[in-house]
One Martini backbone bead per residue (centre of mass of N, CA, C, O) as a GRO file, in nm:
protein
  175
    1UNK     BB    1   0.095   0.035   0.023
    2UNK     BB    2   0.089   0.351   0.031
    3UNK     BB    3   0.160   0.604   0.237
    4UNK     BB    4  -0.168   0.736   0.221
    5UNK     BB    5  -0.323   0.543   0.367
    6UNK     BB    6  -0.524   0.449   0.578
    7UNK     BB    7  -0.413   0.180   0.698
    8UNK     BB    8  -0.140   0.308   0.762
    9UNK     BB    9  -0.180   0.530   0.926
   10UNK     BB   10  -0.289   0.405   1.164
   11UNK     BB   11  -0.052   0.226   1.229
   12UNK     BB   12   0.094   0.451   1.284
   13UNK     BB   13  -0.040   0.581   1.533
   14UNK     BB   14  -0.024   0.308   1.690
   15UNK     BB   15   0.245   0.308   1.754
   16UNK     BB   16   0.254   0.566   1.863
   17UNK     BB   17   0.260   0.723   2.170
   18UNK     BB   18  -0.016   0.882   2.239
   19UNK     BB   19   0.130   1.086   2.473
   20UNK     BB   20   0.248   1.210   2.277
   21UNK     BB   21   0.039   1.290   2.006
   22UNK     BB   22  -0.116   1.492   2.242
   23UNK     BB   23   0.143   1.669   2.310
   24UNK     BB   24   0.141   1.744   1.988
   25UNK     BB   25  -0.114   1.877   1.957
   26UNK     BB   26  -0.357   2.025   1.726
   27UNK     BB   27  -0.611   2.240   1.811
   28UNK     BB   28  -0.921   2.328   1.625
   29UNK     BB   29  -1.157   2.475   1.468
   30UNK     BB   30  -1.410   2.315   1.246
   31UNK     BB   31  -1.663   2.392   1.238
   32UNK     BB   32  -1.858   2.167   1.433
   33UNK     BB   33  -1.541   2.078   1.462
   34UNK     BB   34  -1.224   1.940   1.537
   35UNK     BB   35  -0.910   1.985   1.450
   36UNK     BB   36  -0.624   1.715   1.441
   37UNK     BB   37  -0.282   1.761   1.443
   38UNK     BB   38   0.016   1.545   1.447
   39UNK     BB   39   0.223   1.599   1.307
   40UNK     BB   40   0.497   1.488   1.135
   41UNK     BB   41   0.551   1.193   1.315
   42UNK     BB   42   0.307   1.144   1.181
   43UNK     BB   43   0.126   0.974   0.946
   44UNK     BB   44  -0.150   1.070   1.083
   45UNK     BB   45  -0.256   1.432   1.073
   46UNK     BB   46  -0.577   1.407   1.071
   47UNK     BB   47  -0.861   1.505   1.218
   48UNK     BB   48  -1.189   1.479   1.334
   49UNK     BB   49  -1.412   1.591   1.578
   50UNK     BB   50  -1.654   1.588   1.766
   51UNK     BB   51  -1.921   1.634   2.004
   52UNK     BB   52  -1.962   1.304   2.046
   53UNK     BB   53  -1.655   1.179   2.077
   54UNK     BB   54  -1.582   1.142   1.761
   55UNK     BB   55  -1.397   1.022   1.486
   56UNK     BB   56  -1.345   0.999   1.159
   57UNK     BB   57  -1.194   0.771   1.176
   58UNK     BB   58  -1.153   0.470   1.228
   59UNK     BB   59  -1.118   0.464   1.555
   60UNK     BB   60  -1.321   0.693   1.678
   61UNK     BB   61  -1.346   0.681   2.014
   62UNK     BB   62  -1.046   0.606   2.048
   63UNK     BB   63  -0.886   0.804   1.935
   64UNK     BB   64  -0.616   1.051   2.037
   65UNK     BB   65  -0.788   1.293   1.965
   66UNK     BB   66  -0.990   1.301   2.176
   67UNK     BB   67  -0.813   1.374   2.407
   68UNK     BB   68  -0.687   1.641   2.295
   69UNK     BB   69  -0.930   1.772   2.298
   70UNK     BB   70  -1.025   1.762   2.600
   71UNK     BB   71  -0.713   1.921   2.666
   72UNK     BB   72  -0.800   2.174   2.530
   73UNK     BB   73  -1.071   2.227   2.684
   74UNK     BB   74  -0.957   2.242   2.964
   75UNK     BB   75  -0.756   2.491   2.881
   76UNK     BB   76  -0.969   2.699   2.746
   77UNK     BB   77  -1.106   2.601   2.451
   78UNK     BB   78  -1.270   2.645   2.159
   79UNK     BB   79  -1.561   2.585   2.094
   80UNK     BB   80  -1.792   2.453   1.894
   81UNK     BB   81  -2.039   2.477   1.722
   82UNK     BB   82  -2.349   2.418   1.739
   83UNK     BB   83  -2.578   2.256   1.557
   84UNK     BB   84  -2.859   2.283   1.448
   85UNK     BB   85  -3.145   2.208   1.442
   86UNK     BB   86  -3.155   1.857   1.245
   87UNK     BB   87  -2.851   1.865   1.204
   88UNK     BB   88  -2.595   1.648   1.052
   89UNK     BB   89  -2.249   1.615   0.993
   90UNK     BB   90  -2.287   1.317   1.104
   91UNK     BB   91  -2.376   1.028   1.168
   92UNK     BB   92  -2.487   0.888   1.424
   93UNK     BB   93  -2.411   0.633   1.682
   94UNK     BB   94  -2.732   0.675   1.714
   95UNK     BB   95  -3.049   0.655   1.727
   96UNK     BB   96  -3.267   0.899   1.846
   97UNK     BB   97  -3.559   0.716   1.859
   98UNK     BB   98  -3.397   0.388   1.943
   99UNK     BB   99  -3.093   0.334   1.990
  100UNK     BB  100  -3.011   0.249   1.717
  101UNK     BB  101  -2.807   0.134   1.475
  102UNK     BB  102  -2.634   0.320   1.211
  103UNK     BB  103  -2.618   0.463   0.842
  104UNK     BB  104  -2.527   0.560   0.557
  105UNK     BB  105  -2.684   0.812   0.349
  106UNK     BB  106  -2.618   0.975   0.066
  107UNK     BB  107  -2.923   1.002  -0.036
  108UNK     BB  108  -3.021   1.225   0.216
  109UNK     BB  109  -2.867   1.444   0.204
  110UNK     BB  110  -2.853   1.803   0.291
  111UNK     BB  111  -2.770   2.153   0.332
  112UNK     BB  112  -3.007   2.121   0.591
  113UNK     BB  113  -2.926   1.814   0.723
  114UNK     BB  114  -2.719   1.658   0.622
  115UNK     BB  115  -2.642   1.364   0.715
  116UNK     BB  116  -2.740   1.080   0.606
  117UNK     BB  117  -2.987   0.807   0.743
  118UNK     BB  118  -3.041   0.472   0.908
  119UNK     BB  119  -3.184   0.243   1.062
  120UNK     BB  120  -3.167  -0.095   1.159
  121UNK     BB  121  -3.487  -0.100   1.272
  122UNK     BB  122  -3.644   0.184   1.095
  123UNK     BB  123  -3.468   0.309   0.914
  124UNK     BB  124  -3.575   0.609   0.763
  125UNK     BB  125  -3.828   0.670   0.942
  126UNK     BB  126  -3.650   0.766   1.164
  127UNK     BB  127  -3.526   1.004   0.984
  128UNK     BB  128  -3.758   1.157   0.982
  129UNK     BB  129  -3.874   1.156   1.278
  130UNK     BB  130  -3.654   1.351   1.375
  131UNK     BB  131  -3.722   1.533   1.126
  132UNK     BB  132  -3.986   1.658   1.267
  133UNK     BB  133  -3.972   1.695   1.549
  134UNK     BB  134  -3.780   1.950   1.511
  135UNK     BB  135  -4.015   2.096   1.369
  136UNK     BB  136  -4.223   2.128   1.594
  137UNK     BB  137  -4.019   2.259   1.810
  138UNK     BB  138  -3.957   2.524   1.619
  139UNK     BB  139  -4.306   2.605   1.558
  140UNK     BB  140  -4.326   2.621   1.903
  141UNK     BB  141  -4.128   2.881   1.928
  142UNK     BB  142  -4.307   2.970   1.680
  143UNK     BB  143  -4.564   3.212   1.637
  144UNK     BB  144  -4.535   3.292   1.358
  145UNK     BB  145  -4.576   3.382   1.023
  146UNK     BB  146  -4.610   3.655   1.064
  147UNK     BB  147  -4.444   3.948   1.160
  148UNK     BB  148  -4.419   4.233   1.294
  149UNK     BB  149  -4.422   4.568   1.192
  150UNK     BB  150  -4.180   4.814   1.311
  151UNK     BB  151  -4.102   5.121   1.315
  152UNK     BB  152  -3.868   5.320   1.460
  153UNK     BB  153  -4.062   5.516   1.604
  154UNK     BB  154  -4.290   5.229   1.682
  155UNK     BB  155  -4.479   5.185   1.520
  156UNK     BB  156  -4.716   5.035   1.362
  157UNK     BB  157  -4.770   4.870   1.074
  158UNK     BB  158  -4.771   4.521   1.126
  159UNK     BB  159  -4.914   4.291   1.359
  160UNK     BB  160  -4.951   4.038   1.242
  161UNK     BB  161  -4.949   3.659   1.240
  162UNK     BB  162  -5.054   3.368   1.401
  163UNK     BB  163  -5.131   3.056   1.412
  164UNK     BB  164  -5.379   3.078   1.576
  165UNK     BB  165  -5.536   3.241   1.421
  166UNK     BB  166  -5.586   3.044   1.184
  167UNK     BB  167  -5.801   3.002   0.944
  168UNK     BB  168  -5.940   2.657   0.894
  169UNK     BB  169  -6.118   2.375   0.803
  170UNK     BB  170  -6.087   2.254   1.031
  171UNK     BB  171  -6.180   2.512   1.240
  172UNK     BB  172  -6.506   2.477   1.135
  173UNK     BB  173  -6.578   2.169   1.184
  174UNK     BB  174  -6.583   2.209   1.493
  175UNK     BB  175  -6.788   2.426   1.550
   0.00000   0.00000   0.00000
C-alpha cells in the first residue's frame, strides 16, 4: 500500500505513543468539529473530532484525537459551535428515536439537514421522524406565520399574524 493509505496512516498512529502524540496535537475548531493535527512525526496528519466525542477516522471513540480535544478543551480551548436543531453534520452512533445502530445513506443527505442515516431497526422512517420532530419543536418556539413590522420611531405597521390565529377548514368543522 502507498504511503497516503487510509490503514496505513492509521498503523502508523497506532505504533506512535498516545501520549506523544496528544502532547504534540495542535487542536482547532473547524465548522462544527475540531480539526487534530498530531504533527510531522505522526503518519496519520489529521483528524476531525465531533461535539459527541467520536473522531472521523477509522478509530472512531478509541482515537487519540478524542483525548487531545478533552485536554484543549479544558485548558480553556475554544468550543466548536452546536450544528442547528435537526443538522447531523455527520451520522449519528446511535438513532435518535430508537437509540439503535445507524448507517450512513449519502443520497439523504442535503446542506439543510446535514449527513444523510437510516436505523437498523426503523429504517429511513427513524431518519424522517427525528426532522419531523425537529420541525414541531422549532413551530412551537415560533408563533408567528408572519411577523408585525414596526418602524424605528416604533409605530406598528403591520400588527403580524400568530400561527392560532388561522382559520383552516379543520377548525370550521369543528366548531
Amino acid at each position: 500500500m502507498h504511503k497516503g493509505n487510509v490503514l496505513d496512516s492509521q498503523k502508523g498512529l497506532n505504533k506512535a505513543s498516545p501520549q506523544i502524540s496528544i502532547e504534540d496535537a495542535r487542536v482547532m475548531v473547524s465548522g462544527y468539529f475540531y480539526a487534530v493535527h498530531f504533527g510531522y512525526h505522526a503518519d496519520s496528519r489529521q483528524h476531525r473530532v465531533g461535539k459527541d466525542r467520536r473522531c472521523s477516522c477509522p478509530l472512531g471513540v478509541t482515537c487519540p484525537a478524542v483525548l487531545a480535544v478533552v485536554d484543549y478543551l479544558k485548558a480553556g480551548g475554544a468550543r466548536a459551535p452546536d450544528p442547528p436543531p435537526g443538522y447531523f453534520p455527520l451520522a449519528p452512533a446511535v438513532c435518535p428515536v430508537c437509540g439503535a445502530e445507524v448507517y450512513y445513506r449519502a443520497d439523504l443527505s442535503s446542506k439543510h439537514r446535514g449527513a444523510g442515516w437510516a436505523c437498523v431497526s426503523g429504517g429511513v422512517s427513524h431518519y424522517w421522524q427525528a426532522h419531523t420532530k425537529t420541525l414541531q419543536e422549532q413551530l412551537k418556539k415560533n408563533p408567528w406565520v408572519f411577523r408585525p413590522v414596526i418602524a424605528t420611531d416604533g409605530k406598528v405597521l403591520y400588527p403580524g399574524l400568530r400561527r392560532d390565529e388561522v382559520i383552516t377548514e379543520d377548525s370550521i368543522s369543528r366548531e
